[in-house]
N, C-alpha and C positions, 0 to 999 in steps of 0.2 A: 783797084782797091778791093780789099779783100771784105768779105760779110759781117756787119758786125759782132755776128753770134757764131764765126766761125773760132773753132778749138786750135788755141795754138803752142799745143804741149809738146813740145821736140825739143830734145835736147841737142847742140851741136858741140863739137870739140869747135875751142877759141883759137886755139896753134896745133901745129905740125906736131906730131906724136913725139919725132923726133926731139923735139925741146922739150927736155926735164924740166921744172918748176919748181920750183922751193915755197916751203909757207911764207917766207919773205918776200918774194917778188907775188905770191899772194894779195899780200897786204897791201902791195904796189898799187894795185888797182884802183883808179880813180873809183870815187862811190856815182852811184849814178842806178839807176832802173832795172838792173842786169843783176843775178844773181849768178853766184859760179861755184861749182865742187873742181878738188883738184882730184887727183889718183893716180896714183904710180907717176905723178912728177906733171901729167897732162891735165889742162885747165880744161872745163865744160860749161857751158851755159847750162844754168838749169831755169827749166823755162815756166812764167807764169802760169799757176793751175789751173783749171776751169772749173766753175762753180762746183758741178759732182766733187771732185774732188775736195775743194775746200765744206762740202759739207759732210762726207765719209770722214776726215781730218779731222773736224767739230767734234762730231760726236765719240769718235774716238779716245779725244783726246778731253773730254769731261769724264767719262767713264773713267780712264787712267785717274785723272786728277785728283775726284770724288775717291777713288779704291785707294791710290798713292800718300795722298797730300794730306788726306782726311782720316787719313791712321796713321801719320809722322813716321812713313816706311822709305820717304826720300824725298827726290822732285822730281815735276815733270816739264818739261819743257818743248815749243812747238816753233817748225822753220817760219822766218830765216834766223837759223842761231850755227855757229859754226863750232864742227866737232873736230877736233887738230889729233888723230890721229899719230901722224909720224908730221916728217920736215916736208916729204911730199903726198900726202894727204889729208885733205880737208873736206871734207865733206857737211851736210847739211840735209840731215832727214828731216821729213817730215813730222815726226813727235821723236819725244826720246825720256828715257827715265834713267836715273842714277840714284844708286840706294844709298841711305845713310852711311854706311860703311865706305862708301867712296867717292861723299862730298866735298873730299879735297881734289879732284879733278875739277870743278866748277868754280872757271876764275871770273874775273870782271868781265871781259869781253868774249869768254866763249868757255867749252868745254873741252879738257886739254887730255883727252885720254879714253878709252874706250866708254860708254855707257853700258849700263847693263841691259837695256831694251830699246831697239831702237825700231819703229814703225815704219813703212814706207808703201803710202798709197800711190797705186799703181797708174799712170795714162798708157794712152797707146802708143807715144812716141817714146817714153822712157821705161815701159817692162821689160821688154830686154834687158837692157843697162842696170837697171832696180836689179831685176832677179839671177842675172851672169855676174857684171862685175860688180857692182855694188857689194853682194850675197858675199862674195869671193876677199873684200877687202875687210865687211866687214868678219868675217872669219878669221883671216887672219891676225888681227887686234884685239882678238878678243870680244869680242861684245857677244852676253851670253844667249839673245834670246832674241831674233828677226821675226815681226809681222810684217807679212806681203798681204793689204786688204787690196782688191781687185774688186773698182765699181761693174766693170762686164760684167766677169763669173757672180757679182756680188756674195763673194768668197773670202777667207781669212786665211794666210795659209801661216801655220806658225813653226819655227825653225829654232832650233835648240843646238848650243855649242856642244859636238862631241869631236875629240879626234881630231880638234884642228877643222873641223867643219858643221857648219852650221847646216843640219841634218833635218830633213822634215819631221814635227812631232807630231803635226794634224792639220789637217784640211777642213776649213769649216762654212757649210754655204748656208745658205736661207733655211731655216726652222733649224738650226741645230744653234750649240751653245759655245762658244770660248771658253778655255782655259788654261792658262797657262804656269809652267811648268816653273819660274822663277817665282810667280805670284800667288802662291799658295791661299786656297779659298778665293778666287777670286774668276768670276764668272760673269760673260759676255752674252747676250742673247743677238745672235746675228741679223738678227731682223732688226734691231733697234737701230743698226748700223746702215741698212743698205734700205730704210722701208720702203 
């Protein structure tokens, strides 16, 4: 039996890479305790956070809310919510925002189309995957504007759609500030995130 305060954030692929997967045999999926992202056709566990995590998440994701929600600039929303990219991907960040201009993407049961900021706090079993493919798909769809927060580095790293690639715009660790490039006037003090 394992410790009860042992960290169990690892992602695993659910099937053989070989088998593509459709949003529909998505939806298959008995409900149950298990959370799963698809991508490029292949299902994933994504696996319960560990407190860090859900409190970088927290505070994160009041700052958006209060800056977003609280000057009718869009919504914000935080996982488990399902983002239906294409027919084989679905994914499920950790926060996410879509601006008024593109609140017809947000249906009843999920959001059916790029968001324009999507967050994703970092573990150690899932930066890799976060920062390669994750980075890589959301690129490709469009989404204008990737935060990688990393409780380690207690770091922010933000990434801006250019060229088809979601491009570093800045690096932000302890005693510096946030800012980002979609949300004009809008400032993060990065200690308040990682204190």
């Amino acid at each position: 039996m394992t410790k009860p305060d042992s960290v169990r954030e690892v992602a695993l692929e659910y099937v053989a890479p070989s088998l593509r997967l459709t949003y529909s045999d998505y939806c298959q999926i008995p409900p149950g305790h298990q959370r799963y992202e698809l991508i490029g056709g292949v299902l994933r566990v994504v696996p319960s956070p560990s407190v860090a995590h859900q409190e970088v998440s927290k505070r994160l994701y009041r700052a958006l809310l209060e800056w977003i929600e609280d000057r009718g600039l869009g919504k914000v929303y935080f996982a488990p919510l399902d983002v239906v990219l294409s027919e084989y991907d679905v994914v499920q960040p950790d926060l996410l925002y879509v601006s008024n201009g593109r609140l017809g993407i947000i249906k009843e049961a999920n959001i059916w189309g790029a968001p324009d900021l999507v967050v994703e706090v970092l573990s150690p079993g899932t930066a890799g995957w976060d920062r390669k493919i994750k980075r890589q798909s959301y690129a490709r769809f469009g989404i204008r504007e990737l935060w990688l927060a990393d409780p380690e580095s207690r770091s922010i790293e933000v990434a801006t759609l250019k060229d088809g690639d979601l491009s570093t715009a800045g690096v932000y660790p302890l005693g510096s500030t946030l800012v980002s490039p979609i949300l004009p006037g809008f400032k993060l003090s990065i200690d308040t995130v990682f204190p």
